[in-house]
Structure formats: C-alpha cells, structure tokens
PyMOL Python script that loads the backbone (N, CA, C, O; Angstrom):
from pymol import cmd

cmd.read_pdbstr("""\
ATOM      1  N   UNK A   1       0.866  -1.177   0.000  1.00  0.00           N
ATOM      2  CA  UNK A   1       0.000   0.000   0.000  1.00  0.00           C
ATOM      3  C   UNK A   1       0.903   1.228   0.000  1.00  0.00           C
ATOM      4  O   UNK A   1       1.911   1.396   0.686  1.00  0.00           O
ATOM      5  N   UNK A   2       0.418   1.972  -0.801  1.00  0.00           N
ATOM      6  CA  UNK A   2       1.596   3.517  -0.925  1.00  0.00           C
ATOM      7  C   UNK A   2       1.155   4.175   0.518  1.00  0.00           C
ATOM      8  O   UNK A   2       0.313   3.974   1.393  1.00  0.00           O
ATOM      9  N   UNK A   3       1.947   4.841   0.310  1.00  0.00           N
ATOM     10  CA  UNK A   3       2.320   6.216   1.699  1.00  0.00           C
ATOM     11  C   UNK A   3       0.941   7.014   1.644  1.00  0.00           C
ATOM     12  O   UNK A   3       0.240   7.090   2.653  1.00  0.00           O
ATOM     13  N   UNK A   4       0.644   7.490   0.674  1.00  0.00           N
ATOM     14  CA  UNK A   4      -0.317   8.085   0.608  1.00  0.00           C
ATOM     15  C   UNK A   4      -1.829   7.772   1.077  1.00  0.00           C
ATOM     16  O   UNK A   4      -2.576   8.354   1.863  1.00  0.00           O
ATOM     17  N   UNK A   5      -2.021   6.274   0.042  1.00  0.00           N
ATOM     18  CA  UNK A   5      -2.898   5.894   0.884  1.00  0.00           C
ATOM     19  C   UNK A   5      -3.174   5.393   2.104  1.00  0.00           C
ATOM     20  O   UNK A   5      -4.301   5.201   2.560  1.00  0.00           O
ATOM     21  N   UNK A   6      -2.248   5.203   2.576  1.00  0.00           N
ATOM     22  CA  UNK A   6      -2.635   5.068   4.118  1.00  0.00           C
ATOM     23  C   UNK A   6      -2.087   5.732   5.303  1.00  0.00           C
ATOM     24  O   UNK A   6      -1.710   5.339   6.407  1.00  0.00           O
ATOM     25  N   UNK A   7      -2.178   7.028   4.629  1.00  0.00           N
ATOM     26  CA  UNK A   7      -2.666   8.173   5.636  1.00  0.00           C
ATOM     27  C   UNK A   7      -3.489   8.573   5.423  1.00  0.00           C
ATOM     28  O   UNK A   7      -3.876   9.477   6.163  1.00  0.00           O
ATOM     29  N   UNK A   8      -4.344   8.159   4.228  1.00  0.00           N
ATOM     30  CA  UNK A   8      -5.854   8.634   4.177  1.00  0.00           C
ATOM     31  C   UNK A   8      -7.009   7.171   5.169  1.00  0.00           C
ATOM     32  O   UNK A   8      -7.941   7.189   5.974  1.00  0.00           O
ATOM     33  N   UNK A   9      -6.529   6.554   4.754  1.00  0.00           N
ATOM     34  CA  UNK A   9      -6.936   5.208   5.549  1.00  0.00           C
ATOM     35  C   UNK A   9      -6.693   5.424   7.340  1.00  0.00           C
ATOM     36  O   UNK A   9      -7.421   5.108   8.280  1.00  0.00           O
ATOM     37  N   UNK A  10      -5.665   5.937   7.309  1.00  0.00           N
ATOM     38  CA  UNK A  10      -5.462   6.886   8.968  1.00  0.00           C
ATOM     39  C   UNK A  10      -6.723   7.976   9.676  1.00  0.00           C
ATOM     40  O   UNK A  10      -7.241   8.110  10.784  1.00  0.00           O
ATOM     41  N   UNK A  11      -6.818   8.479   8.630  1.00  0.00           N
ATOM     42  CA  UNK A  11      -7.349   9.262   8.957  1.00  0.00           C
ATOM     43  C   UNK A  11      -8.920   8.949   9.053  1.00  0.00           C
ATOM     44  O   UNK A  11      -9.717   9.286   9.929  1.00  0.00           O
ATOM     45  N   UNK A  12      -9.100   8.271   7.994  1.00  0.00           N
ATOM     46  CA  UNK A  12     -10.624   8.019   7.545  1.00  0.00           C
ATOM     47  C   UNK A  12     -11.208   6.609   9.359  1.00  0.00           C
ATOM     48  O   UNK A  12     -12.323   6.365   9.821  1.00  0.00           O
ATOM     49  N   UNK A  13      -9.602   6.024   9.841  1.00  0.00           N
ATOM     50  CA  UNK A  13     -10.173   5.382  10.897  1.00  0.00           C
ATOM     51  C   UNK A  13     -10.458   6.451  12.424  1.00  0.00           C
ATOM     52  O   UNK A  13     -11.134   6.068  13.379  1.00  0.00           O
ATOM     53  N   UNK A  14      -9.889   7.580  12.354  1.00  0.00           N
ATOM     54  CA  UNK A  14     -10.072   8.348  13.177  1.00  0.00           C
ATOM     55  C   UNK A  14     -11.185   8.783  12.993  1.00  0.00           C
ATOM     56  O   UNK A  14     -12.073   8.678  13.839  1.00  0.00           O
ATOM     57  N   UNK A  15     -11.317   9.271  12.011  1.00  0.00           N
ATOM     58  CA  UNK A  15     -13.198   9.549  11.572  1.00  0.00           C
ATOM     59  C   UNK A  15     -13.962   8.625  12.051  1.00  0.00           C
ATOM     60  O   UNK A  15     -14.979   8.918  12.681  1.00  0.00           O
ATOM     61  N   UNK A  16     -13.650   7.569  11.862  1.00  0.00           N
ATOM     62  CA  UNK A  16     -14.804   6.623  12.492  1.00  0.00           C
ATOM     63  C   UNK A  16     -15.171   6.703  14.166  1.00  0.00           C
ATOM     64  O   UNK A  16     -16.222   6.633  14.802  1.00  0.00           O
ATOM     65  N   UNK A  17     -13.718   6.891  14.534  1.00  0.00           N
ATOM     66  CA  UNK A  17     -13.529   6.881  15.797  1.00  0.00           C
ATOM     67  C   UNK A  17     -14.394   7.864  16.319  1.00  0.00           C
ATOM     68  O   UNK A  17     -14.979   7.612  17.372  1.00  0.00           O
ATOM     69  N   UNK A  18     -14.576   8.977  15.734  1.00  0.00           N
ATOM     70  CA  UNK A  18     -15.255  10.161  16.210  1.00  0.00           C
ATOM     71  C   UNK A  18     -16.910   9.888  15.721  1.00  0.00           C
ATOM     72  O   UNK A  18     -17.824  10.128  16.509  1.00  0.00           O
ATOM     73  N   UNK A  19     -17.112   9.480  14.643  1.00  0.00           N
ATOM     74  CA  UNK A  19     -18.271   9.073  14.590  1.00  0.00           C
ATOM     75  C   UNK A  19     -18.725   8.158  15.902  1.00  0.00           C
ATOM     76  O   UNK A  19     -19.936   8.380  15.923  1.00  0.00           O
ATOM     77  N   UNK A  20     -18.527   7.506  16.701  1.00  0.00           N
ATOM     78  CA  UNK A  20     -18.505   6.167  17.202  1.00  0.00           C
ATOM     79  C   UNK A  20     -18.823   7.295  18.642  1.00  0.00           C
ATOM     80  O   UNK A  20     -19.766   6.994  19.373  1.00  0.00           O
ATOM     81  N   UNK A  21     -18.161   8.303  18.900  1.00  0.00           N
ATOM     82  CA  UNK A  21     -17.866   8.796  19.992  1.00  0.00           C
ATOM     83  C   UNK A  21     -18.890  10.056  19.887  1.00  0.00           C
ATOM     84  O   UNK A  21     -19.103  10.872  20.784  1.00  0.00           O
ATOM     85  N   UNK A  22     -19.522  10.032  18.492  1.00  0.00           N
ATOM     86  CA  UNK A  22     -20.709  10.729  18.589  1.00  0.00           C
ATOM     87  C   UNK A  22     -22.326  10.316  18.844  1.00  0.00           C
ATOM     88  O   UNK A  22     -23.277  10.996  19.230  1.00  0.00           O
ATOM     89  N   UNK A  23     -22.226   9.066  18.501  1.00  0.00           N
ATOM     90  CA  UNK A  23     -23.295   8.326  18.524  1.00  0.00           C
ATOM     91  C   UNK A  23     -23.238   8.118  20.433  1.00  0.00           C
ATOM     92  O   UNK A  23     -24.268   8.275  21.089  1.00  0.00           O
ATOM     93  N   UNK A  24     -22.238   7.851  20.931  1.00  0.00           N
ATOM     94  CA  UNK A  24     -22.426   7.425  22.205  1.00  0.00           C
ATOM     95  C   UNK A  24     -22.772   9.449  22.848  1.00  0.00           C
ATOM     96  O   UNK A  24     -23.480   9.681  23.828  1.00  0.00           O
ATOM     97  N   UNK A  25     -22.216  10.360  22.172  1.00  0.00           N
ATOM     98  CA  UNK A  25     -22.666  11.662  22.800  1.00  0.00           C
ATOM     99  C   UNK A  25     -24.302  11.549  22.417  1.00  0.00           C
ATOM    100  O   UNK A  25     -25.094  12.293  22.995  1.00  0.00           O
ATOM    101  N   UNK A  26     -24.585  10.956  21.804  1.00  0.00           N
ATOM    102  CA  UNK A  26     -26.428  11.195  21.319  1.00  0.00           C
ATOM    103  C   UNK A  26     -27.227  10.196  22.062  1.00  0.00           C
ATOM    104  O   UNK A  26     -28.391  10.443  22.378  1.00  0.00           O
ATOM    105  N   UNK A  27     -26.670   9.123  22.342  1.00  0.00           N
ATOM    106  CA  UNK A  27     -27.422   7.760  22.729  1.00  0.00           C
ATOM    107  C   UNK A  27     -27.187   8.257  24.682  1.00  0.00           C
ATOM    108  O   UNK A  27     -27.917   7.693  25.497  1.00  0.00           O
ATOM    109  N   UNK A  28     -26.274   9.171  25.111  1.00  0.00           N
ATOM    110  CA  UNK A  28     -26.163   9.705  26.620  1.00  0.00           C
ATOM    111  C   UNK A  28     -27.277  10.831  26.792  1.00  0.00           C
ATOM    112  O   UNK A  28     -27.837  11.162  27.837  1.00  0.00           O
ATOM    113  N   UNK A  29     -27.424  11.242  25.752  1.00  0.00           N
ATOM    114  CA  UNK A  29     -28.661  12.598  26.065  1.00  0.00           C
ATOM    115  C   UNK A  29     -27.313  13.167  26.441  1.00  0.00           C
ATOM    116  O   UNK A  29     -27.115  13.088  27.654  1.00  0.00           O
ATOM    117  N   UNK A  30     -26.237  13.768  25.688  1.00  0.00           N
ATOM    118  CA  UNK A  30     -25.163  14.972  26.412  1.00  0.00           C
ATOM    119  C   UNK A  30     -25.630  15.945  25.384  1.00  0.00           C
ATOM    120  O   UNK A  30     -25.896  15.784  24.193  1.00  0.00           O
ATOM    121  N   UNK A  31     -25.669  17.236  26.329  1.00  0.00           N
ATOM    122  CA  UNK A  31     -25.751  18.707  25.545  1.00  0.00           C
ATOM    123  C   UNK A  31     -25.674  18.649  24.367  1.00  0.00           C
ATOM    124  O   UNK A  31     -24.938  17.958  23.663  1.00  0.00           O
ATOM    125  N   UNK A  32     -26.802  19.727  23.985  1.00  0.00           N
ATOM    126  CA  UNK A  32     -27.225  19.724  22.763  1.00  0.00           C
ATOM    127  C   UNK A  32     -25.214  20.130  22.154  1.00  0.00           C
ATOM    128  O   UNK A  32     -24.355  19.434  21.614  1.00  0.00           O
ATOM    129  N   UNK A  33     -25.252  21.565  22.630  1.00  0.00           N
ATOM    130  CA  UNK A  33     -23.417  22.160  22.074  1.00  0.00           C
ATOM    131  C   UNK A  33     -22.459  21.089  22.224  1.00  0.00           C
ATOM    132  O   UNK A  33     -21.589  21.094  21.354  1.00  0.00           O
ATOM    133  N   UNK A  34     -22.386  20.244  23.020  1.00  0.00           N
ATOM    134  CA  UNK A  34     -21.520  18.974  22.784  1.00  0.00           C
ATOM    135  C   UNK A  34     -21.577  17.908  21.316  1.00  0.00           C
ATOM    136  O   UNK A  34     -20.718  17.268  20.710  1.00  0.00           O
ATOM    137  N   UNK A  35     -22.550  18.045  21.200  1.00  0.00           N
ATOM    138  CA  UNK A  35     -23.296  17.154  20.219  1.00  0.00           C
ATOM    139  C   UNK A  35     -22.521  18.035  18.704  1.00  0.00           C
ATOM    140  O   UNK A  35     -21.524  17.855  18.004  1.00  0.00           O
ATOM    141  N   UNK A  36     -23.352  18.756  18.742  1.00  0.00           N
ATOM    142  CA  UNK A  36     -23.021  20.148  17.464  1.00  0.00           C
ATOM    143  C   UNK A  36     -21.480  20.262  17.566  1.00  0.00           C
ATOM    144  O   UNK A  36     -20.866  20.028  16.526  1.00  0.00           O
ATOM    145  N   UNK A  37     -20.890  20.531  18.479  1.00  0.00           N
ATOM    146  CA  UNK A  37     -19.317  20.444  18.534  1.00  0.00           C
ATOM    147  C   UNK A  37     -18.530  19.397  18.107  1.00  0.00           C
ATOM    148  O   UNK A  37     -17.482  19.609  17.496  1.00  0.00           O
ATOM    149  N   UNK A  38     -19.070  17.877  18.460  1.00  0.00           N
ATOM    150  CA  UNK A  38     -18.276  17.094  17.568  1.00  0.00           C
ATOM    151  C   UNK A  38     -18.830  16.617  16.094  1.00  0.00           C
ATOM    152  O   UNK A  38     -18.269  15.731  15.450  1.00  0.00           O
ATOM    153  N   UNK A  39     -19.606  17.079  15.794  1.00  0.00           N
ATOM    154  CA  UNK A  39     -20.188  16.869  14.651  1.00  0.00           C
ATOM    155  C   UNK A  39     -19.783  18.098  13.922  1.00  0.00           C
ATOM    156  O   UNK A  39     -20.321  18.150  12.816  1.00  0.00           O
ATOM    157  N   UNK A  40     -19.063  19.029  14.169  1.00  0.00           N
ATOM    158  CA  UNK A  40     -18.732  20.191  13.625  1.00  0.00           C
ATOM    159  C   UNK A  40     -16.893  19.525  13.458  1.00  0.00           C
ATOM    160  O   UNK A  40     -16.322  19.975  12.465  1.00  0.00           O
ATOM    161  N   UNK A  41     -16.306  18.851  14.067  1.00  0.00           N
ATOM    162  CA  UNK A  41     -15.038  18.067  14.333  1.00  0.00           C
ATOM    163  C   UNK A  41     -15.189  17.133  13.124  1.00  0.00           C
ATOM    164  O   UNK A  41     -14.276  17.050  12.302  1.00  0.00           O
ATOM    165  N   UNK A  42     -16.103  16.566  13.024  1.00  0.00           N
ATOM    166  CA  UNK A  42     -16.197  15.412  12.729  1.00  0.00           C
ATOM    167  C   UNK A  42     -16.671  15.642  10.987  1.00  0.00           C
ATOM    168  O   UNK A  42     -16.617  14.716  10.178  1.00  0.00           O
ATOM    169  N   UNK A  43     -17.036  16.769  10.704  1.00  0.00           N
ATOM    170  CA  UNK A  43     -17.288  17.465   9.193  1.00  0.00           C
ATOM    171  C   UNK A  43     -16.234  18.472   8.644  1.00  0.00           C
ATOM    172  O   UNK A  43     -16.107  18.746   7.451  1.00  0.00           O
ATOM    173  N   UNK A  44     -15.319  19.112   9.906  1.00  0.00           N
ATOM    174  CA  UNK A  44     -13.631  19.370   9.370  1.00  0.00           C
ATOM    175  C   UNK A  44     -13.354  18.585   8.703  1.00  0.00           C
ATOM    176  O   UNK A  44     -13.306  18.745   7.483  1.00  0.00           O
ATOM    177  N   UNK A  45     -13.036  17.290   9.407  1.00  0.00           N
ATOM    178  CA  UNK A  45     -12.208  16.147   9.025  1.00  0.00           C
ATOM    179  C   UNK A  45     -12.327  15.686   7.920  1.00  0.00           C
ATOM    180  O   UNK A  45     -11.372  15.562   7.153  1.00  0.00           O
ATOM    181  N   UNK A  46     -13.876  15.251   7.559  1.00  0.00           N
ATOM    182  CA  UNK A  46     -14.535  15.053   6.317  1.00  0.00           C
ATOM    183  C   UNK A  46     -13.913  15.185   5.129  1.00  0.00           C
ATOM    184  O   UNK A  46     -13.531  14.381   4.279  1.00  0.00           O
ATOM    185  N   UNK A  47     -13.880  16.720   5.269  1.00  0.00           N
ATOM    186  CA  UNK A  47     -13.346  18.003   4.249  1.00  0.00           C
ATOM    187  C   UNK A  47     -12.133  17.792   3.933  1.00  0.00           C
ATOM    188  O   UNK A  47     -11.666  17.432   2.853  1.00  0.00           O
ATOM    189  N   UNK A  48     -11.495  18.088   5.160  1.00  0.00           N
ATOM    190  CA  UNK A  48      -9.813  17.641   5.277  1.00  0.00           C
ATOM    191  C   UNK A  48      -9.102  16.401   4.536  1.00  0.00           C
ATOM    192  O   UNK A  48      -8.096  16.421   3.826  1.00  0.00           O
ATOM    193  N   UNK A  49      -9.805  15.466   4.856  1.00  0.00           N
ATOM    194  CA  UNK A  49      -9.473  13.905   4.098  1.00  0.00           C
ATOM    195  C   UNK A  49      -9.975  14.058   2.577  1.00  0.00           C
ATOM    196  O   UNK A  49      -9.261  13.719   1.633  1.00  0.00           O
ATOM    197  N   UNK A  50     -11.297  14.611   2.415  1.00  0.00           N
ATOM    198  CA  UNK A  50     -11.595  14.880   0.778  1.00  0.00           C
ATOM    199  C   UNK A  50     -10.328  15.418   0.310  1.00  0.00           C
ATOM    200  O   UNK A  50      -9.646  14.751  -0.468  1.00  0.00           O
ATOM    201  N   UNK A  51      -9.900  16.714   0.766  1.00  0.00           N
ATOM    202  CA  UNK A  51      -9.063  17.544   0.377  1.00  0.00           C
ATOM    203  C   UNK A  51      -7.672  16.743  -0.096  1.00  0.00           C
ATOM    204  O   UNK A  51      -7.188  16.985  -1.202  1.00  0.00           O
ATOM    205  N   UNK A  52      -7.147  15.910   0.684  1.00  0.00           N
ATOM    206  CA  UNK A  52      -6.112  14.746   0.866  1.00  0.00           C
ATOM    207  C   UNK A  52      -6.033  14.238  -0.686  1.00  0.00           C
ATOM    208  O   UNK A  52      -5.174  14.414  -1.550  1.00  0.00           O
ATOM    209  N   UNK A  53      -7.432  13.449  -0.688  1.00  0.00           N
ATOM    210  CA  UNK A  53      -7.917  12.568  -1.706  1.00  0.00           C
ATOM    211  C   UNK A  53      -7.753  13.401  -3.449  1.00  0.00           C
ATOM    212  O   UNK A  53      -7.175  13.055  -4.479  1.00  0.00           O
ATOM    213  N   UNK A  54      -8.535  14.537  -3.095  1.00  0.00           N
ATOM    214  CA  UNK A  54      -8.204  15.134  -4.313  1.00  0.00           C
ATOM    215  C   UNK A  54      -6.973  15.846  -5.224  1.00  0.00           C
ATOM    216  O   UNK A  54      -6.657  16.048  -6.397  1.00  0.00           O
ATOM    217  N   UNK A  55      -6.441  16.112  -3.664  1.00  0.00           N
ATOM    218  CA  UNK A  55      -4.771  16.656  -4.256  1.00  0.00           C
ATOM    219  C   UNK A  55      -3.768  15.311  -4.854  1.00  0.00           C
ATOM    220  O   UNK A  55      -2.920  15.049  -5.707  1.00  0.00           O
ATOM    221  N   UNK A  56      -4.361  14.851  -4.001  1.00  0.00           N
ATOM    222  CA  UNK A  56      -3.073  13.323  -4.299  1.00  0.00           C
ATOM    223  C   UNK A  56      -3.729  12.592  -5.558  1.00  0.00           C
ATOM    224  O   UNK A  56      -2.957  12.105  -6.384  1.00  0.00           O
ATOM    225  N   UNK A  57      -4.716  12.516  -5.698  1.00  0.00           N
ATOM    226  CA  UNK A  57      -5.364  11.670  -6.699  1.00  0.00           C
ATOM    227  C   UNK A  57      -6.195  12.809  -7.991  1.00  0.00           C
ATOM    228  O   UNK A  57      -7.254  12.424  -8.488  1.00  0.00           O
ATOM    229  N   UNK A  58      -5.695  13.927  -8.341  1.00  0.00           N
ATOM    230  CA  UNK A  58      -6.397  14.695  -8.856  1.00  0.00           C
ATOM    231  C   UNK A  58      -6.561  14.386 -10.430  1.00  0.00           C
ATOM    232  O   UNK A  58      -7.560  14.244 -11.135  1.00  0.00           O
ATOM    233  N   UNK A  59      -4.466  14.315 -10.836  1.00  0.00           N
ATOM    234  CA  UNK A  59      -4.252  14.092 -12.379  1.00  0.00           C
ATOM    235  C   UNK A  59      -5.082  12.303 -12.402  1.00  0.00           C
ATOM    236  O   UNK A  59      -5.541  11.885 -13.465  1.00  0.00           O
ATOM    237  N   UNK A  60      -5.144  11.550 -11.267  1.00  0.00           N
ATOM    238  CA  UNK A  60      -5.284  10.291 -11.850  1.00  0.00           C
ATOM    239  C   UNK A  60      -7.197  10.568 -12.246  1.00  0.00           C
ATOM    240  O   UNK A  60      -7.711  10.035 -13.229  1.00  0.00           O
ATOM    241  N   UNK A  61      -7.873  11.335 -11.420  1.00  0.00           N
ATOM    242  CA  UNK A  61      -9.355  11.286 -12.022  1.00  0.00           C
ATOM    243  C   UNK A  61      -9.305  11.442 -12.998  1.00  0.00           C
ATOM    244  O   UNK A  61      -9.605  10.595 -13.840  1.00  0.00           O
ATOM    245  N   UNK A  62      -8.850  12.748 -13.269  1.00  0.00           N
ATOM    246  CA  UNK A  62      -9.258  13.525 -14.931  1.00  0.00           C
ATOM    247  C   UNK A  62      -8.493  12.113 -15.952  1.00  0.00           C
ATOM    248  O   UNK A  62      -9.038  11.497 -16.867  1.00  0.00           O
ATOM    249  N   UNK A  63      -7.300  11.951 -15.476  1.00  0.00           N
ATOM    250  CA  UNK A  63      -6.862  11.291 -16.326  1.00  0.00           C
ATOM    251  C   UNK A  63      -7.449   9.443 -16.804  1.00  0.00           C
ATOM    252  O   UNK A  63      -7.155   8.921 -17.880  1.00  0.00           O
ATOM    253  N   UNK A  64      -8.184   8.843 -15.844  1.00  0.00           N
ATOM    254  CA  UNK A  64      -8.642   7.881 -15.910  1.00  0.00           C
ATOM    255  C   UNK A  64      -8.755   7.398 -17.572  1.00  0.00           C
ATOM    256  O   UNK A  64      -9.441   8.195 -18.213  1.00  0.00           O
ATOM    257  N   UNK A  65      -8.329   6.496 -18.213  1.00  0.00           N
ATOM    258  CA  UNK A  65      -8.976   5.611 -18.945  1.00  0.00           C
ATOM    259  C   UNK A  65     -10.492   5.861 -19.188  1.00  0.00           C
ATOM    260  O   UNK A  65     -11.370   5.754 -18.332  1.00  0.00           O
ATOM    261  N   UNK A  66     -10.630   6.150 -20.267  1.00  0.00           N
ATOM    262  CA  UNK A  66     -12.162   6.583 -20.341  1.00  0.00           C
ATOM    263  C   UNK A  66     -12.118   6.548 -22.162  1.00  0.00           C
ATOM    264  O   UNK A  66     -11.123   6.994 -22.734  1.00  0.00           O
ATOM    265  N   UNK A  67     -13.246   6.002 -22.924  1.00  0.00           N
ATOM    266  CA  UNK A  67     -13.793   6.486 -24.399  1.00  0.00           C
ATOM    267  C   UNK A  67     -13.923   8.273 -24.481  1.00  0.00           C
ATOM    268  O   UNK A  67     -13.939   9.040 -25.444  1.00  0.00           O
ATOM    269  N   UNK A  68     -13.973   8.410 -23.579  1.00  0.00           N
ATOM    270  CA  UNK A  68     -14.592   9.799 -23.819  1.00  0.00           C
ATOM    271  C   UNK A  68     -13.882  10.768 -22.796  1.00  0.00           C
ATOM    272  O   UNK A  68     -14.567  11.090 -21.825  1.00  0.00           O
ATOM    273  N   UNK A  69     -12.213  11.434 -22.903  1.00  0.00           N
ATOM    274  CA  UNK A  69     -11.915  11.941 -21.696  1.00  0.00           C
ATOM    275  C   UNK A  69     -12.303  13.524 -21.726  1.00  0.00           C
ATOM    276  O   UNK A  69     -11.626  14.301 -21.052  1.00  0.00           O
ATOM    277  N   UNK A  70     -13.254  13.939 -22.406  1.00  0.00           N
ATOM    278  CA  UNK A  70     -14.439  14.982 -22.041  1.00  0.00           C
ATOM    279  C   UNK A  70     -15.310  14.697 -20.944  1.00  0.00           C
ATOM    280  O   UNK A  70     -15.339  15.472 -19.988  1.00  0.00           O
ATOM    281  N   UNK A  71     -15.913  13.831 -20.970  1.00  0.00           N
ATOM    282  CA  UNK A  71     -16.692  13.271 -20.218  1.00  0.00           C
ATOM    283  C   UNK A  71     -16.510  13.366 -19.135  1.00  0.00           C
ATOM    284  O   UNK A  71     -17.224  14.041 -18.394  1.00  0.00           O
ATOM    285  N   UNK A  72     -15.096  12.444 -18.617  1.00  0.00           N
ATOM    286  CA  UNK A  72     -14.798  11.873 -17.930  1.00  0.00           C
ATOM    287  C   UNK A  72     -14.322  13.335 -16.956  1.00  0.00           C
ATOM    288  O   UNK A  72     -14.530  13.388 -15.743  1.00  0.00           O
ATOM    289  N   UNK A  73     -13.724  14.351 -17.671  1.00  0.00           N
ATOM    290  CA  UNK A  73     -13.439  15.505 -16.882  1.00  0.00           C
ATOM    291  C   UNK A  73     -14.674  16.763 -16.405  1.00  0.00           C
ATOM    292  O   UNK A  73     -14.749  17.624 -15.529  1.00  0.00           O
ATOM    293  N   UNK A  74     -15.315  16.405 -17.248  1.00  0.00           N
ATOM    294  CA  UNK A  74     -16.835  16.896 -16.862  1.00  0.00           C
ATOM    295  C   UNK A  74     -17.222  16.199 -15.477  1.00  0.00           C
ATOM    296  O   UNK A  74     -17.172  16.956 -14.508  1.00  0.00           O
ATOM    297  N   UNK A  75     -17.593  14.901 -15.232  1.00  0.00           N
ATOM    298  CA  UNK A  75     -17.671  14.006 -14.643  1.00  0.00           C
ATOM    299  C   UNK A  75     -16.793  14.182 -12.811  1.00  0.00           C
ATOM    300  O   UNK A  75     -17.157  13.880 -11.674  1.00  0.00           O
ATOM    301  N   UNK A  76     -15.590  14.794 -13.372  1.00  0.00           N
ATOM    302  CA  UNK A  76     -14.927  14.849 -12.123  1.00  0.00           C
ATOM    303  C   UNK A  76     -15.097  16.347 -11.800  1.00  0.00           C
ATOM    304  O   UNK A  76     -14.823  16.840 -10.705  1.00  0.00           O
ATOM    305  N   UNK A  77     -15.551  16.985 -12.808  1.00  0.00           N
ATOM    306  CA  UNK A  77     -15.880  18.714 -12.218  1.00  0.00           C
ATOM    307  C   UNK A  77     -16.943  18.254 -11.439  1.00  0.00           C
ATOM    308  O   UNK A  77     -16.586  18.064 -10.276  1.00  0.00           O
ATOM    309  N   UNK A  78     -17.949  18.041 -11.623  1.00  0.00           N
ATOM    310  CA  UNK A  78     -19.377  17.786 -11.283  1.00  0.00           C
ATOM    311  C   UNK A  78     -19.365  17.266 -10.154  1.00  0.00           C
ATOM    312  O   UNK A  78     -20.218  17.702  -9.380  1.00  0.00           O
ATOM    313  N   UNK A  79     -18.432  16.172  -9.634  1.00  0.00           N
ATOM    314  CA  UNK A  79     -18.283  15.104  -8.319  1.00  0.00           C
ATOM    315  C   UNK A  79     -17.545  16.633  -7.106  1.00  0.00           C
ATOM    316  O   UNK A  79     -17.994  16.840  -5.978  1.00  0.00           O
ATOM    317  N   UNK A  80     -16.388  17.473  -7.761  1.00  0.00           N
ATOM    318  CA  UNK A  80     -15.839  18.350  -7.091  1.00  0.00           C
ATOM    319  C   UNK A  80     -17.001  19.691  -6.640  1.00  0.00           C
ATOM    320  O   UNK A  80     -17.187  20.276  -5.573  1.00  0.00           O
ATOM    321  N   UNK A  81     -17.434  19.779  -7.571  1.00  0.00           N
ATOM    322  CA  UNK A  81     -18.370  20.862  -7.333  1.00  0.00           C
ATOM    323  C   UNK A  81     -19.295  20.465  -6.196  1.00  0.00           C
ATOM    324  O   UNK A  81     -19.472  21.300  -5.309  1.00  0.00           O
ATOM    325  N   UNK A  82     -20.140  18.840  -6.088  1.00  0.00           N
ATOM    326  CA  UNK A  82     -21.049  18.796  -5.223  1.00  0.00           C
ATOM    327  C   UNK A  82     -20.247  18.671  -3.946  1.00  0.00           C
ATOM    328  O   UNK A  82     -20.724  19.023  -2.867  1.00  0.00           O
ATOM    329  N   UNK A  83     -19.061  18.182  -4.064  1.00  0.00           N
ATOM    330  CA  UNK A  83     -18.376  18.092  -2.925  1.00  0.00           C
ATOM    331  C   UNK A  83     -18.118  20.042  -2.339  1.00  0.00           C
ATOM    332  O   UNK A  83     -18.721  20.412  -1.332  1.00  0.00           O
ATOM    333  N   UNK A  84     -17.555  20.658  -2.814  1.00  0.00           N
ATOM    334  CA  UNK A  84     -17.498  22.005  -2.820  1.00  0.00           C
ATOM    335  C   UNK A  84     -19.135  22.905  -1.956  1.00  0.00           C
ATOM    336  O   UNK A  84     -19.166  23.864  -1.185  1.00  0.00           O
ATOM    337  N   UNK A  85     -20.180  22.129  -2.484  1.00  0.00           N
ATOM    338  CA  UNK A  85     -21.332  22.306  -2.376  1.00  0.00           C
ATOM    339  C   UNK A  85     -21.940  23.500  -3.697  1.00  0.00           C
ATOM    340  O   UNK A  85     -22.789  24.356  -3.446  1.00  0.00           O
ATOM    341  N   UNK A  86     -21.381  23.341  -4.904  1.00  0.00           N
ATOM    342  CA  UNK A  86     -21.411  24.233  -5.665  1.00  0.00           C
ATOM    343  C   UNK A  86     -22.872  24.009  -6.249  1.00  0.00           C
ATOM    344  O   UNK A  86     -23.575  24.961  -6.589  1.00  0.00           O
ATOM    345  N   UNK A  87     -23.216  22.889  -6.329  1.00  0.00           N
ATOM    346  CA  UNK A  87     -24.086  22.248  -7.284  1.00  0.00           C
ATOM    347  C   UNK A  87     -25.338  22.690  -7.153  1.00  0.00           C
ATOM    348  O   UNK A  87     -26.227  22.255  -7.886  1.00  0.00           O
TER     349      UNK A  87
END
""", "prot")
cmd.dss("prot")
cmd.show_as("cartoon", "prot")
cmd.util.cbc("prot")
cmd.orient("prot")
C-alpha cells in the first residue's frame, strides 16, 4: 500500500472513531453544544481527508482511462463541485 494511501486510511479510521464517539454523545442525552461540537469536528475532518484525496489523486481522475476523456473531466468537475457544495 503507498504512503499516501494510508494516511488517508489513517485518517478516515479516526473519523470513524469520532463518529462512534458521537453516537455514544447522542445515545447519553449529552448537551445539545456537545453534540453540534463534535459533529462540527467530525465534518472538518470530512473536508480535510476529501481535500487529501483530491490533491493526491487529482491528475489520476481527470486522467482515468475513459472512451470519452471529455466526459470523464466533466464528470470529475461535477463530483468536485457537489463536494465544494457548488451544485
């Protein structure tokens, strides 16, 4: 496994971790701002790891093997944009 990917694999298990540690903040009845606070942690990270994913893997989207590499770069605008929340 390259370097790369598994510091995204790092990261993406810490995410879980925090997911895991949010569900137990919801299933305790803890404060509403506790709640919103790690779920505000926990949608950084999100972002952060997208961000990871796209820098490191950017030329390989557009560039993918494809009949049609119009398409295919259309295709990866469109995936970036909803990610962005452009859409």
């Amino acid at each position: 496994m390259n370097k790369d990917r598994e510091k995204v694999l790092n990261r993406l298990k810490r995410i879980e971790g925090q997911i895991r540690g949010l569900q137990r903040l919801v299933e305790s009845g803890a404060p509403c701002v506790d709640v919103i606070t790690q779920m505000s942690a926990v949608t950084s990270a999100m972002k952060k790891t997208a961000g990871v994913i796209i820098v490191n893997n950017m030329n390989k989207c557009i560039h993918e093997v494809s009949e049609n590499p119009e398409v295919r770069q259309k295709e990866f605008q469109m995936a970036l944009m909803r990610f962005i929340d452009l859409s």
